[in-house]
Backbone as numpy.savetxt, mean C-alpha at the origin, in Angstrom:
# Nx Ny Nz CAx CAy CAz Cx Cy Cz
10.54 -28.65 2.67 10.62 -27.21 2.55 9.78 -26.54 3.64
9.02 -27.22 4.13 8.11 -26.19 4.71 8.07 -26.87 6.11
9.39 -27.46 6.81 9.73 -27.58 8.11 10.43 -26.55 8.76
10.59 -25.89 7.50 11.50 -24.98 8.39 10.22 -23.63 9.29
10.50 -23.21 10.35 10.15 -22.13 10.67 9.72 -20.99 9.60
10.62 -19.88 9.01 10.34 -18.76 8.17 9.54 -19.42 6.91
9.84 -20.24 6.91 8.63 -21.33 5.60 7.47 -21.22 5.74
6.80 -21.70 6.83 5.65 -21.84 7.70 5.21 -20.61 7.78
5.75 -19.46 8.28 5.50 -18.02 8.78 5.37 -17.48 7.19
5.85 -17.74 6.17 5.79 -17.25 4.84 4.69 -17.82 4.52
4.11 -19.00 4.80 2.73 -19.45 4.03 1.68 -18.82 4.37
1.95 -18.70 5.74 0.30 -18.47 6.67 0.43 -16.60 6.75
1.61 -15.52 6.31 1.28 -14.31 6.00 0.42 -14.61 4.12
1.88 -15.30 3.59 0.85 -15.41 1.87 -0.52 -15.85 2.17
-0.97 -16.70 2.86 -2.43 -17.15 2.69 -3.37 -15.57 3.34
-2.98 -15.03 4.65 -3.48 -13.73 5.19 -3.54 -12.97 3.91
-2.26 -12.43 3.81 -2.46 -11.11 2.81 -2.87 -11.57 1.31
-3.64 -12.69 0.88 -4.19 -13.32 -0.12 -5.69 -12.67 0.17
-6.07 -13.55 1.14 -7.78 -13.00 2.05 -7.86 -11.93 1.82
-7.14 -10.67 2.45 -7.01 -9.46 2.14 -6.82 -8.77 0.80
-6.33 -9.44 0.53 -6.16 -8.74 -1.15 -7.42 -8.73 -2.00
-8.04 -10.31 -1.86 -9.29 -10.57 -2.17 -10.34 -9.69 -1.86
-10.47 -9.19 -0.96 -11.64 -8.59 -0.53 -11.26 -7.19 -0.30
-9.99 -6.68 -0.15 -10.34 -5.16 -0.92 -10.08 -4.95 -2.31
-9.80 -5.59 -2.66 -9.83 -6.11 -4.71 -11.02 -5.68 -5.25
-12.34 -6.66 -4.27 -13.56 -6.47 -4.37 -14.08 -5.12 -4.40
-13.98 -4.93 -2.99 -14.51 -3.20 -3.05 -13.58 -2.11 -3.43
-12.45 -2.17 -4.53 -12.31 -1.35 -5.41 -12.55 -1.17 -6.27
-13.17 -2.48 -7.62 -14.22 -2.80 -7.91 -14.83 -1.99 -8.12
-15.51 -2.65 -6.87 -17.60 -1.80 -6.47 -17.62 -0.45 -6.42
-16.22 0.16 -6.15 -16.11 1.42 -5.46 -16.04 2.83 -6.94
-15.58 1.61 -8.07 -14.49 1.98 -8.94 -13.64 3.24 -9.03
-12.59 2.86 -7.84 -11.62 3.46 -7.62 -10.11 2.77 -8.05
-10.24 1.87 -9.05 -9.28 0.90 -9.44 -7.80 1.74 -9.68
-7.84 2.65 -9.89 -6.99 3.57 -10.46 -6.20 4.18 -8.74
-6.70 4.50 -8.00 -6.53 4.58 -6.32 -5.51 3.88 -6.07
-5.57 2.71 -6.09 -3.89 2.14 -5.26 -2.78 2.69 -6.45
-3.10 2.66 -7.48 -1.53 3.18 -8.54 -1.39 4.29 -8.40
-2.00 4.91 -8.19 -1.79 6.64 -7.70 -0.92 6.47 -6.36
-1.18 5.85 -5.03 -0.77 6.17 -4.29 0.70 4.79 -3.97
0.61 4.22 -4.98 2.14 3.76 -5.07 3.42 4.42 -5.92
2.88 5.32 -6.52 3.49 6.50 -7.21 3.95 7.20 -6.38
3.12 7.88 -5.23 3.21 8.70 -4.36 4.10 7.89 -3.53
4.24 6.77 -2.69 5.01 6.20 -1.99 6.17 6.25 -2.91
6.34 6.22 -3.71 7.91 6.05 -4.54 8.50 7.32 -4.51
7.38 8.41 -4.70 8.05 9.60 -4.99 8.48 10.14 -3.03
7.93 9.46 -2.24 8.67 9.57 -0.88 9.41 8.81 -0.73
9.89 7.94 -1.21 11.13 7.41 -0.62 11.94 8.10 -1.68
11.90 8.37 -2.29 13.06 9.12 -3.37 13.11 10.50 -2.50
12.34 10.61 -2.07 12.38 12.38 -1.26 12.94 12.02 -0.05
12.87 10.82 0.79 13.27 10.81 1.86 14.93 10.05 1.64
15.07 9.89 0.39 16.94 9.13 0.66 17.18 10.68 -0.20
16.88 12.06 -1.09 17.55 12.87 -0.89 17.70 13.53 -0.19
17.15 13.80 0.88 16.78 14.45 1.93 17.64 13.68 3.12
18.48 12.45 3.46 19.41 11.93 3.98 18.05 11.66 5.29
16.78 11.49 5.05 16.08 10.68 6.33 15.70 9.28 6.13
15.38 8.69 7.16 14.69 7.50 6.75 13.59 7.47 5.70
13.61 6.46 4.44 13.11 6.63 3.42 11.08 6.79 3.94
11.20 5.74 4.89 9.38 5.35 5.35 8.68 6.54 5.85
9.60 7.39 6.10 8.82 8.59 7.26 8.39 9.22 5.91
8.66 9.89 5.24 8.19 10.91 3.92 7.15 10.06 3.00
7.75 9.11 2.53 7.12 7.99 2.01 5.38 7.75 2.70
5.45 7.71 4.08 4.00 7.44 4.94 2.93 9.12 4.73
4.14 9.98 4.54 3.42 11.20 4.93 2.93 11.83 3.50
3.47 11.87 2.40 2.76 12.12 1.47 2.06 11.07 1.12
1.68 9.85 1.41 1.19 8.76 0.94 -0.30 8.96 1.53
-0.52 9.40 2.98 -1.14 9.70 3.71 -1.94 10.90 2.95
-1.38 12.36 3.00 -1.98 13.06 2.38 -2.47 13.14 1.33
-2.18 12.07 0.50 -2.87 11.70 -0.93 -4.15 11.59 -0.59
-3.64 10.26 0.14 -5.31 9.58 0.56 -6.01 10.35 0.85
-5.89 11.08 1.91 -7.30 12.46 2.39 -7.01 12.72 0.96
-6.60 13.47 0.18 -6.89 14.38 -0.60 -8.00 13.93 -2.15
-7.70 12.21 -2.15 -8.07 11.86 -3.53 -9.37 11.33 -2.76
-9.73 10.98 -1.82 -10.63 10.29 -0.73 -11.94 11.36 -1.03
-11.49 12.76 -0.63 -12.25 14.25 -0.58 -12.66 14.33 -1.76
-11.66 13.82 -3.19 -12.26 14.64 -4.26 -13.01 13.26 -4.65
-13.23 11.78 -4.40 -13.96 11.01 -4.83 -14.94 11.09 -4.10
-15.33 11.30 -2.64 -16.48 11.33 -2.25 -17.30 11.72 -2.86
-18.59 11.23 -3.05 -19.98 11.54 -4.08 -21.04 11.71 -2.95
C-alpha cells in the first residue's frame, strides 16, 4: 500500500498536520479559547453557502468572513 506515490505523500501530510494539530490543540487549551475553532467553522460554512448563492467561487467568501471573524472574536478575547 504504501509504494505507491499519493500513499507516501498522504502519510508524511497525516504525520505534518498531526504535529500541528498537537500543538495548537495545546495552546487552545492554555488559551481557553476551545470554543474559537467551532465558531469559525460555522462561519466558513456559512461562506461557502454565501458564495455558491451568490454564483462565486465558494473559498473567496468563505476566507473573507472567516477572516473577519477572527479579527473580530481575537479583539473581543484579548484581556
Amino acid at each position: 500500500m504504501f509504494s505507491e506515490p499519493f500513499m507516501q505523500r498522504a502519510l508524511v501530510s497525516g504525520i505534518v498536520a498531526a504535529t500541528g494539530c498537537a500543538y495548537l490543540g495545546i495552546f487552545v487549551i492554555w488559551r481557553r479559547i476551545v470554543f474559537f475553532s467551532v465558531a469559525l467553522s460555522e462561519v466558513a460554512a456559512l461562506g461557502v453557502a454565501a458564495g455558491l448563492l451568490l454564483g462565486v467561487v465558494p473559498a473567496v467568501p468563505a476566507l473573507l468572513l472567516t477572516g473577519a471573524v477572527t479579527l473580530i472574536l481575537w479583539k473581543t478575547l484579548e484581556r
